[in-house]
N, C-alpha and C positions, 0 to 999 in steps of 0.2 A: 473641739469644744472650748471656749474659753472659758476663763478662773469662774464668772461669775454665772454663766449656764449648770458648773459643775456643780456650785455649792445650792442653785437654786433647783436643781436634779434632787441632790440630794435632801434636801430639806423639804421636799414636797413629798419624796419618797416616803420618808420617816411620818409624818403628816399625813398621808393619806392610807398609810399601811394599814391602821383598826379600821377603816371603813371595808377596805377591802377585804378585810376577815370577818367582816361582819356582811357583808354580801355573798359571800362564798356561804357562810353559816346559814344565808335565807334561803339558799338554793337558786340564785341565779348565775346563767349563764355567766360568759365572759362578755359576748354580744351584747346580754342585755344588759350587763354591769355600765358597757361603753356608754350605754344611752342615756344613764342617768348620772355616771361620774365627772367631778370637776378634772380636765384637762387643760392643766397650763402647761406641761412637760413641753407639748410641741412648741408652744411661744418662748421658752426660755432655754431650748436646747439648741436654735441657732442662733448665733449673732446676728444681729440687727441687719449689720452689713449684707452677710449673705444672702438671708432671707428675704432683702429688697430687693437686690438682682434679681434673683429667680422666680420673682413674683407672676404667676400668667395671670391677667385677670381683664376688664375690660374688653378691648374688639382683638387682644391677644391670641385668644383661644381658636376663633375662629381661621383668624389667618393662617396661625399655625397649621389648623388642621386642613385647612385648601390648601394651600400653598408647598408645606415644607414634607408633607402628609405621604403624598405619591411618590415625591423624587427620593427623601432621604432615611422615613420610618414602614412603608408599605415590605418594601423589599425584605427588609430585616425582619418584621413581624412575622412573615410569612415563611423565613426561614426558623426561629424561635418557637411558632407553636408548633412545626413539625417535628420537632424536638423534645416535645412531652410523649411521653409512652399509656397510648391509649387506653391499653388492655390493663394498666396495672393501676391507673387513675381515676377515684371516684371521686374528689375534692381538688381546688385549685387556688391560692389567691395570689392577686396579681399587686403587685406592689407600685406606687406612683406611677398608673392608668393615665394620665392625663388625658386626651379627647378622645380613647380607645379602641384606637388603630389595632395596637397588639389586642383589645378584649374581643374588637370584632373580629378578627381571623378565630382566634381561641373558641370564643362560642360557637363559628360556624366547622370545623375541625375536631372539636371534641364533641363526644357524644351530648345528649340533651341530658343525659341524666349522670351527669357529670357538676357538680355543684360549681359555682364560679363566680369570687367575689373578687371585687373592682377596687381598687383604695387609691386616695389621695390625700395631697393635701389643700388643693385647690378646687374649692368648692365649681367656679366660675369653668374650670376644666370638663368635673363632672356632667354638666347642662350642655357643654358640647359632645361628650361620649354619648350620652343616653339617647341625645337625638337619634341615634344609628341603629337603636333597637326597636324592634315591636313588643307589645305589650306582653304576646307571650312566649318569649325572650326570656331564659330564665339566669338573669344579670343580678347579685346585688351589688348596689352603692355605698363606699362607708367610707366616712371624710377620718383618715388615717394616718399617724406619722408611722413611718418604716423603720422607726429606734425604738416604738412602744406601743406595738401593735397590740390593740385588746380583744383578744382570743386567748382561749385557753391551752393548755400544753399540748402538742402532738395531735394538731387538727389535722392538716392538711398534708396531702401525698404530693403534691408542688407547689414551689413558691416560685413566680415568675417575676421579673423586670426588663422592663424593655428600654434603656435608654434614663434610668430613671438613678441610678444606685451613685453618681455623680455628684447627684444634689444633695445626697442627705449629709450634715453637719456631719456626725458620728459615723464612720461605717461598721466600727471596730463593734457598737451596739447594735446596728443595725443585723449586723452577720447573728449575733449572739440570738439576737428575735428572731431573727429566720431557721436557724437552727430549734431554736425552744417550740415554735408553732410548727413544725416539720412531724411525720410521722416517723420511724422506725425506715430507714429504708428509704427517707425522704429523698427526693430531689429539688436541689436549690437550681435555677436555670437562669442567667440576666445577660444582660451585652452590656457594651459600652463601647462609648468614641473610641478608638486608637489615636496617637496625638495629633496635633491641627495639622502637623504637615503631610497627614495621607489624606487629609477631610479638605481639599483648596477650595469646597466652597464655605464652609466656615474660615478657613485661614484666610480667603478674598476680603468675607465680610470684616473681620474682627480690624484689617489691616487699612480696609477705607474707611471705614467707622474711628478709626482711631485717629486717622491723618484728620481729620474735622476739629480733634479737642487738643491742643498746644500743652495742656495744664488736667491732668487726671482725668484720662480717657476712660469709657465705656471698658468696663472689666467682665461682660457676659460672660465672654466667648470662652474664656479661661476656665470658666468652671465646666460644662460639657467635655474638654478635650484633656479635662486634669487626672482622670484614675485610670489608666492605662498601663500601668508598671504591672508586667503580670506574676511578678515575683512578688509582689508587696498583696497584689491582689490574694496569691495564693498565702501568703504568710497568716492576710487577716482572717482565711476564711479556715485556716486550720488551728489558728489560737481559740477560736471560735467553737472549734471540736466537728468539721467536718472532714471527711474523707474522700477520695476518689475524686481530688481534686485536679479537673482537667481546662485549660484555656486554649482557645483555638481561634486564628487570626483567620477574618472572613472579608476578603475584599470584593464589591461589587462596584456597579457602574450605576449612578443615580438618573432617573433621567426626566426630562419637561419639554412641554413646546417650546416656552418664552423662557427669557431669560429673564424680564420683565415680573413676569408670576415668583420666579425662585427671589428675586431679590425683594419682594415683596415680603416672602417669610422671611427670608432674614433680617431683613428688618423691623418689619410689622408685626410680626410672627413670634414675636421674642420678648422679652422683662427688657431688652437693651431700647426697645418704642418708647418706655417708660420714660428711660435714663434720658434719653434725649429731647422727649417731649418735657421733661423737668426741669433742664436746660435752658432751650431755645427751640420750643413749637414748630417754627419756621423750616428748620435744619431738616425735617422727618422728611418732604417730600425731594428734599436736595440730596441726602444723602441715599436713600432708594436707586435716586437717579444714577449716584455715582457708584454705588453697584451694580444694577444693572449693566454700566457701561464696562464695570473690570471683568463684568463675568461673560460680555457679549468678549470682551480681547479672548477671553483665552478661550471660551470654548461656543462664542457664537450668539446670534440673535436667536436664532431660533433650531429646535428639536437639540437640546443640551444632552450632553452624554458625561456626565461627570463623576471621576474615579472618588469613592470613599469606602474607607476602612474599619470595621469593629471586631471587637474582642468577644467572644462568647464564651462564657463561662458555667462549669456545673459543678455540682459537688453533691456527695450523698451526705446522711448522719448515721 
């Protein structure tokens, strides 16, 4: 977090504190407090910088979730929701859902009457998740940061992420929230990248992406394959005041017909479309190209089989 996220944290904290005692005093929820509370924390708790890299928003979403959806996030979801312990779980919320790969395994996996709330912070994400459900689908949606989750203390029997705990500015708060909204017994559950060099189709992309800009290249790729220290990982989630802290390296083999489709999410599919369509327009359907061509070298034109690695992590309170 930097100097001036910190002090404008804090100064909004101090500031908004009497309302929030004076909401608590009306008898409203924590839910319904979200709905009508002013929420600047999440604008001012990441740098500018980061917060535009990771931006998903425009024809983002979409691609992400065709494209990069089956080969690199299905596989894992589907190992992640079998992971939650059904018999002892009647609440669940899912932390940066984005097009809700992981919500739709979840929902379909845990019983119906099993409560299960979706959060992000990309509204533009949300509208691709929800497509995936039927009406009576019992999903909610709540546009959320995962350093200031507005729930009350000791909701929920799991807190999941999928891919998501990377992105948040703070982790060191975000563990503190996951902990605080946890029940008695809670299980915290999330993955994440291992570094770029067991993930060679992100290390492809980041590295023909990069040969294009001479003068401050595209910096995406670095933040999905940056929290992977599982020493640091387990440091933060026990200053945090969790226990039964366990991390376990899970390698699979990703896989697609084209190679053509995979470089499409990596390109298209990502906040780095942005960065380069802000650039030079021109450059988006050229550098596609020249992924697809690094990714046809090493592992083919077509029915791709490509090795990547994540970190799966739990912990009780």
């Amino acid at each position: 977090m930097c100097v001036a996220a910190r002090v404008s944290r804090a100064f909004f904290a101090i500031l908004l504190k009497p309302t929030r005692l004076a909401l608590q005093k009306m008898g409203l929820c924590a839910e319904q407090r979200f709905q009508i509370s002013i929420r600047p924390l999440a604008l001012v708790r990441q740098c500018s910088c980061v917060k535009e890299r990771t931006k998903f928003s425009g024809s983002i979403p979409a691609a992400y979730d065709r494209y990069l959806g089956p080969i690199l996030f299905q596989p894992y979801a589907e190992d992640l929701a079998a992971r939650v312990p059904v018999k002892k779980t009647s609440s669940v919320l899912e932390l940066a859902c984005g097009t809700g790969i992981l919500t739709r395994v979840l929902r379909t996996y845990l019983p119906s009457k099993v409560k299960l709330i979706a959060t992000d912070l990309n509204e533009p994400m949300f509208r691709q998740a929800a497509a995936k459900f039927g009406k009576g689908e019992k999903v909610r949606w709540l546009e959320a940061d995962a350093s200031d989750l507005p729930f009350d203390d000791r909701k929920f029997d799991a807190v999941v992420c999928q891919f998501g705990i990377m992105f948040v500015a703070d982790k060191a708060l975000a563990a503190r929230e996951a902990y605080r909204v946890l029940k008695r017994n809670g299980l915290l559950l999330f993955s994440v990248w291992d570094g770029m060099k067991h993930n060679k189709l992100g290390e492809l992309a980041h590295r023909t992406i990069a040969s294009y800009f001479k003068k401050d290249p595209p910096t995406f790729y670095q933040v999905p394959f940056s929290y992977h220290n599982r020493t640091e990982i387990r440091r933060v989630l026990k200053q945090a005041g969790f226990r039964e802290i366990k991390t376990e390296v899970i390698a699979k083999i990703g896989q697609a017909k084209r190679a053509e489709d995979v470089a499409k999410g990596l390109v298209e599919g990502n906040p780095v479309a942005a960065t380069i369509a802000k650039r030079d327009p021109s450059l988006l359907p050229v550098i596609t190209d020249a992924v697809t061509a690094a990714i046809t070298r090493r592992f083919g034109k077509q029915n791709i089989h490509a090795p990547m690695r994540a970190i799966v992590v739990r912990a009780r309170i």
